[in-house]
C-alpha positions in Angstrom: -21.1 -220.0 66.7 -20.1 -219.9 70.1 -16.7 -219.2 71.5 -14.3 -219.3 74.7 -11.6 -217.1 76.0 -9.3 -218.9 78.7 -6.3 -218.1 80.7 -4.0 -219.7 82.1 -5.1 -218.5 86.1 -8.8 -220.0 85.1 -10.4 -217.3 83.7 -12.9 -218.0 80.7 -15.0 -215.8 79.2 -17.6 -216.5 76.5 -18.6 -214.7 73.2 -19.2 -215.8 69.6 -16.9 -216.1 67.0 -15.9 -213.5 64.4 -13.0 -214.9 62.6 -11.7 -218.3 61.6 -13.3 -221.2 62.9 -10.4 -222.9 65.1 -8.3 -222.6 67.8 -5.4 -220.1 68.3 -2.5 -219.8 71.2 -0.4 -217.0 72.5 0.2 -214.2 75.2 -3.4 -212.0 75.8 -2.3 -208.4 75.4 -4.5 -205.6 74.8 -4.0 -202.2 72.5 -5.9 -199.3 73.4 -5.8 -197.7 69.8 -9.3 -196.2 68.8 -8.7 -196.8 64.5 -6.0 -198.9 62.6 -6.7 -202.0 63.8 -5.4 -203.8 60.0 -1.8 -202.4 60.9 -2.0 -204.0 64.4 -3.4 -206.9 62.9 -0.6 -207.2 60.6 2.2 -206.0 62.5 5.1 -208.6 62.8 5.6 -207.6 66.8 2.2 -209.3 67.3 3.5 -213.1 66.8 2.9 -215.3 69.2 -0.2 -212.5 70.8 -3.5 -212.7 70.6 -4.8 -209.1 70.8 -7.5 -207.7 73.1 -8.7 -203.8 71.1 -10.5 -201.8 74.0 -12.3 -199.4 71.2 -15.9 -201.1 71.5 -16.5 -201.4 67.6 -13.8 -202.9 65.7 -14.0 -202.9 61.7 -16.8 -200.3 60.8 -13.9 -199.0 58.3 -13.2 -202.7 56.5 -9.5 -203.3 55.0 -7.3 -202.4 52.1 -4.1 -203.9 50.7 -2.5 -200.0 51.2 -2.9 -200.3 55.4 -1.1 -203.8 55.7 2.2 -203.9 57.7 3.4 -207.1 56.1 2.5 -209.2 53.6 0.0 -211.0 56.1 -1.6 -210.8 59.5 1.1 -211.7 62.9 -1.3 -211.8 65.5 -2.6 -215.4 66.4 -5.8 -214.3 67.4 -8.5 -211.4 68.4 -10.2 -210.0 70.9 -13.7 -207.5 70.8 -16.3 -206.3 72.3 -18.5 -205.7 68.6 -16.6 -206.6 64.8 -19.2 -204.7 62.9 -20.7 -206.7 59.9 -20.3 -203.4 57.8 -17.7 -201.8 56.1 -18.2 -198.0 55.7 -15.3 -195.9 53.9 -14.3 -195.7 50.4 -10.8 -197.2 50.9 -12.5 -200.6 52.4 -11.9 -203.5 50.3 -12.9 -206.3 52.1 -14.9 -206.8 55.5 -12.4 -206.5 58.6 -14.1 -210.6 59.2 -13.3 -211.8 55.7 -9.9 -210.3 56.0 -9.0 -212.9 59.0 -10.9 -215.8 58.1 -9.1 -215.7 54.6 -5.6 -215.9 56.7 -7.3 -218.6 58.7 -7.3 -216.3 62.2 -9.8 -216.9 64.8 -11.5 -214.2 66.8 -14.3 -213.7 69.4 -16.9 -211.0 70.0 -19.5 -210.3 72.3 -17.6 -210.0 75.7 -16.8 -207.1 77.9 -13.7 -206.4 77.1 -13.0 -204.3 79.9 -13.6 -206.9 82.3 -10.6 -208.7 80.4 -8.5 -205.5 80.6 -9.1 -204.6 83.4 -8.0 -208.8 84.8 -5.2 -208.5 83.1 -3.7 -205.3 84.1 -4.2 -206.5 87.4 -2.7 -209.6 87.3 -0.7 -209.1 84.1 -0.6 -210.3 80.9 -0.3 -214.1 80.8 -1.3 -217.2 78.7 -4.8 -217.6 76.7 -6.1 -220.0 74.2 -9.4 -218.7 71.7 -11.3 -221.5 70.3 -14.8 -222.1 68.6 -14.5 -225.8 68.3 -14.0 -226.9 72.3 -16.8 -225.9 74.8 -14.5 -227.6 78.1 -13.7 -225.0 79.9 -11.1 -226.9 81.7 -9.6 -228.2 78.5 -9.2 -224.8 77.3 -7.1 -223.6 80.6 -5.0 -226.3 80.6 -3.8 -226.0 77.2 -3.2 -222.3 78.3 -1.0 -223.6 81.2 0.8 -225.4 78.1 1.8 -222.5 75.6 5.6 -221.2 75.8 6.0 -217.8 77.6 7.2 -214.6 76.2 10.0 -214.6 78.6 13.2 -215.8 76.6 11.3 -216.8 73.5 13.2 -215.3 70.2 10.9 -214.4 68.0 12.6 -212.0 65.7 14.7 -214.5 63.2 11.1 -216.3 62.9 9.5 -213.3 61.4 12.6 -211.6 59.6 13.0 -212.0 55.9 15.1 -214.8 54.8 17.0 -212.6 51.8 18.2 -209.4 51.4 15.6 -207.0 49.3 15.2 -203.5 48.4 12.9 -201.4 49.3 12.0 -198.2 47.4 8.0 -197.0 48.0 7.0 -194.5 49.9 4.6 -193.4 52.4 0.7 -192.7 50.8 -1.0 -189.6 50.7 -4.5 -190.5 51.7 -7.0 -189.1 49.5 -10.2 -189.3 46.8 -7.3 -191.2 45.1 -4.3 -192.6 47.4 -1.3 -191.5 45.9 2.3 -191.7 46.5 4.3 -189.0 48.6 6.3 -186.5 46.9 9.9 -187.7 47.5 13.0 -186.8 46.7 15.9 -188.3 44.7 18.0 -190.9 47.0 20.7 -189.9 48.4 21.5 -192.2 51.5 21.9 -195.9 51.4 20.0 -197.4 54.9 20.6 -200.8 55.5 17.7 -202.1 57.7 18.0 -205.1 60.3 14.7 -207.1 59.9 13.6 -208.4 63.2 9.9 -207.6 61.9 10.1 -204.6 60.7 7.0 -202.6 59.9 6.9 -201.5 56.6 5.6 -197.8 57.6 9.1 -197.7 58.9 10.3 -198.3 55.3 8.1 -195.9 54.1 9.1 -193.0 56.1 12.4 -193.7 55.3 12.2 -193.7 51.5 10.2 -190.6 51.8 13.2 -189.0 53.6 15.0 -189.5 50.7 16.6 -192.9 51.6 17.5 -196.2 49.4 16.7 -198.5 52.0 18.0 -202.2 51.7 16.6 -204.5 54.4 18.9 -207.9 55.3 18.0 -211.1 57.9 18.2 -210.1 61.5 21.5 -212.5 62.1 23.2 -210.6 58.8 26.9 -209.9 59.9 28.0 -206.7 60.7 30.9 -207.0 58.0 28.1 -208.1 55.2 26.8 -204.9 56.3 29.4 -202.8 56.0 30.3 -205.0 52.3 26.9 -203.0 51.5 28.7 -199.8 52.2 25.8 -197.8 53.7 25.3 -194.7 55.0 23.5 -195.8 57.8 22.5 -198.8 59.6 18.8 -198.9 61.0 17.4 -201.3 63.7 14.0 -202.5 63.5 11.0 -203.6 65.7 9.6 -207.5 66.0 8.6 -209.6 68.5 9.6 -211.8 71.8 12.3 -210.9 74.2 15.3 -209.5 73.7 17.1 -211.1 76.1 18.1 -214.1 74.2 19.1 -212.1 70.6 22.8 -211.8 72.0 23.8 -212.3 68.1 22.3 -209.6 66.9 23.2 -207.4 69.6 27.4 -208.9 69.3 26.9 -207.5 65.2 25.2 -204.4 66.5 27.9 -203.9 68.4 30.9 -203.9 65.7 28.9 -200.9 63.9 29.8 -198.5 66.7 31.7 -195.8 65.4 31.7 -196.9 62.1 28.3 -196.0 61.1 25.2 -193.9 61.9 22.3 -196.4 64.0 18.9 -195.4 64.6 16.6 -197.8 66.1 13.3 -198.4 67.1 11.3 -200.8 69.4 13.1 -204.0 69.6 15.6 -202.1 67.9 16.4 -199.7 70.8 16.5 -203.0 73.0 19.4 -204.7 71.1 20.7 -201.5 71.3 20.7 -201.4 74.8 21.9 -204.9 75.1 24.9 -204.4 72.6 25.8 -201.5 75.3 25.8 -204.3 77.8 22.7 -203.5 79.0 19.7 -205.4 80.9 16.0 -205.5 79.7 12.9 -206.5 81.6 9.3 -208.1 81.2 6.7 -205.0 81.5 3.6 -206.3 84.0 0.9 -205.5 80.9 3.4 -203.5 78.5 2.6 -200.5 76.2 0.1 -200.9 73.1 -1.9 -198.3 72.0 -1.5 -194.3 69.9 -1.9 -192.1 73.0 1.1 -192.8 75.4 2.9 -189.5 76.6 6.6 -189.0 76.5 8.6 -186.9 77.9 11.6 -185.6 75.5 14.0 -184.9 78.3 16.5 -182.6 75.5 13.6 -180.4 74.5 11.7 -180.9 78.0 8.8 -181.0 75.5 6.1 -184.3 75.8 5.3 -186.6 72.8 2.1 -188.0 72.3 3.1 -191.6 70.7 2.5 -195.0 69.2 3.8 -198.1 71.6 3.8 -202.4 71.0 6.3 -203.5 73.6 6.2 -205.7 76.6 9.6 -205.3 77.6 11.8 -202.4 78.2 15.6 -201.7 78.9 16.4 -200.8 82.8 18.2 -197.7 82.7 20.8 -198.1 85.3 22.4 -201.4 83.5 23.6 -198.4 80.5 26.6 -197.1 80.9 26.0 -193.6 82.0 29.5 -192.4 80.9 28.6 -193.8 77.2 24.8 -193.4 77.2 22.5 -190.6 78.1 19.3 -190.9 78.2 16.3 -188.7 76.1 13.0 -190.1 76.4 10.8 -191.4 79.1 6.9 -192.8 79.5 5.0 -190.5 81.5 2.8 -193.1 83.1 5.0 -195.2 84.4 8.2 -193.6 84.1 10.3 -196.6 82.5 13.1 -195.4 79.9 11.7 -194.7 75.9 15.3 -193.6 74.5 19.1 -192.9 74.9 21.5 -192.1 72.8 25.5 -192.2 72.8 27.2 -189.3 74.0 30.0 -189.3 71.1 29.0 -191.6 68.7 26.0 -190.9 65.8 23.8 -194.0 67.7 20.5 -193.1 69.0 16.9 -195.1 69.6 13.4 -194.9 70.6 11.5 -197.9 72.5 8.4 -196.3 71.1 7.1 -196.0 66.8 7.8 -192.6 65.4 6.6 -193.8 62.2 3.0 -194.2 63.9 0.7 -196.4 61.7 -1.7 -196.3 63.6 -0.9 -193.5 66.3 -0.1 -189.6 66.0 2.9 -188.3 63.8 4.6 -185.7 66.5 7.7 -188.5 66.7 8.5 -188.0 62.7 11.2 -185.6 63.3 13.5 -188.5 64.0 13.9 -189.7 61.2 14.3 -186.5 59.5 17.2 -186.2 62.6 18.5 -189.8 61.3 19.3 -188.1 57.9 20.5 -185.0 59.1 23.0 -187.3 61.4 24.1 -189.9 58.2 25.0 -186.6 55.9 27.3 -185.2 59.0 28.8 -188.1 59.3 29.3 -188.6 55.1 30.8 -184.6 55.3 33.3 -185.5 58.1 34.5 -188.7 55.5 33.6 -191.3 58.2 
């Protein structure tokens, strides 16, 4: 079954459908991951994107209940240049194909998607509509021209968990039989923000030896503190920061009286609770191989990124806030932390899933920093 890609500027390309039979809406950004295409798939910083993966075969490994971010796919829609029609690998348990059409998502194949890529970090990411049931062109585009923009859409209370929950499994050894990390006996209580957080992130976590309880993104910092926590982690999700002032206003009351670590959209609220300013990135960062420079160990950082905003680094206050981490391609700002207080953040994913691992040291430095702060009687 034929179907169209088109953008808002015009642009339509042709291929054939691989997923859901339908229509589907959203920004057009692209990951350059090679493998883990299920956790991009269901990654809750995806909604309201459809996804362009610039590895030329998509879904030659299938899907498994074990890789899934969340409890369903975010992403409205898909882009590829081949979904294979097999599914080699003795964790697969259902074809990458079956695995969207049974959460109604639509995708196209058959492409070059390096043409797209290659439009749209030129021109920048903008407005697209997939559909296999419209052959106008012109229809398509306008209803492109139609669909809100990321700019000052808030995503995160969308995708965030309505109710407060527990979370206590850890990361998977991946073998002849997955099994279940070695961890060891809690001893920190982490309360987790849910803007659409990734449960890897909970994973990694629990395997540090953390009880993790995860509460709505607008939960009140004194509910928080009612939970009495050892520390209070911020997660990623989707949209713009700009408009979650209310998260950011509850952020800010936890200064100085517990640990934060934060990630992704975390480290943005972050940097807007320190009355910072964030910005809309040209084509943003998605993909497992983006280079960062850790500026206290001079050492680089190959990483995981999903983020098409970042925070400008002069609106921090440098007195308050130095800064640790930044992107070696185009030099915007990947971390600061506080100069006194036990507060620090990454824009990129430490807890990979899919991308390298050299970032997991921070969360092992997130529970060296909540026992300090337990010692001292904080």
């Amino acid at each position: 079954m034929q179907a169209l890609l088109a953008l808002e500027d015009g642009k339509v390309y042709a291929g054939t459908s691989c997923g859901a039979e339908g229509e589907c809406y959203g920004e057009v950004v692209f990951n350059t991951s090679i493998t883990g295409y299920q956790e991009i798939f269901t990654d809750p910083s995806y909604a309201g994107q459809i996804v362009i993966l610039t590895h030329p075969q998509i879904g030659n490994y299938g899907t498994n209940p074990d890789d899934n971010e969340a409890t369903r796919p975010y992403i409205e829609g898909l882009v590829v240049r081949e979904f294979s029609v097999l599914a080699s690998n003795w964790r697969s348990r259902e074809h990458g194909g079956q695995f969207l059409e049974r959460y109604r998502i639509p995708a196209i194949e058959g492409l070059d998607t390096r043409a797209v890529v290659r439009h749209l970090r030129n021109c920048g990411v903008m407005r697209g509509v997939i559909s296999s049931i419209e052959t106008d062109a012109e229809k398509l585009v306008a209803k492109a021209r139609t669909i809100p923009t990321m700019a000052g859409r808030d995503l995160a209370e969308g995708v965030s968990t309505k109710q407060r929950y527990v979370w206590d499994a850890p990361a998977i050894s991946l073998g002849p039989s997955p099994i279940e990390e070695e961890r060891p006996e809690p001893s920190l209580h982490v309360v987790a923000y849910d803007y659409g957080i990734k449960q890897n992130i909970l994973r990694r976590l629990v395997s540090e030896g953390c009880k993790v309880t995860v509460v709505p993104a607008l939960t009140s910092a004194e509910d928080v503190l009612g939970l009495k926590p050892d520390g209070v982690f911020l997660s990623n999700g989707p949209g713009d920061p700009a408009p979650l002032q209310v998260e950011a206003a509850n952020v800010r009351k936890l200064f100085g009286k517990k640990p934060i670590f934060g990630i992704c959209l975390g480290h943005q609220v972050l940097g807007l609770a320190f009355g910072g300013k964030t910005y809309k990135l040209k084509f943003g960062h998605r993909g497992g191989n983006h280079p960062v420079l850790n500026a206290t160990t001079n050492k680089v950082e190959i990483t995981a990124h999903n983020h098409g905003f970042a925070v400008d680094p002069d609106s921090l206050p440098a007195a308050d806030v130095e800064l640790t981490h930044w992107n070696l391609n185009d030099k915007t700002l990947e971390g600061f932390r506080h100069r006194s207080l036990p507060i620090f953040c990454v824009q990129y994913h430490p807890e990979a899933s899919p991308g390298p691992h050299d970032s997991y040291y921070l969360f092992k430095d997130f529970v060296k920093t909540m026992e300090a702060w337990r010692e001292k009687g904080a």
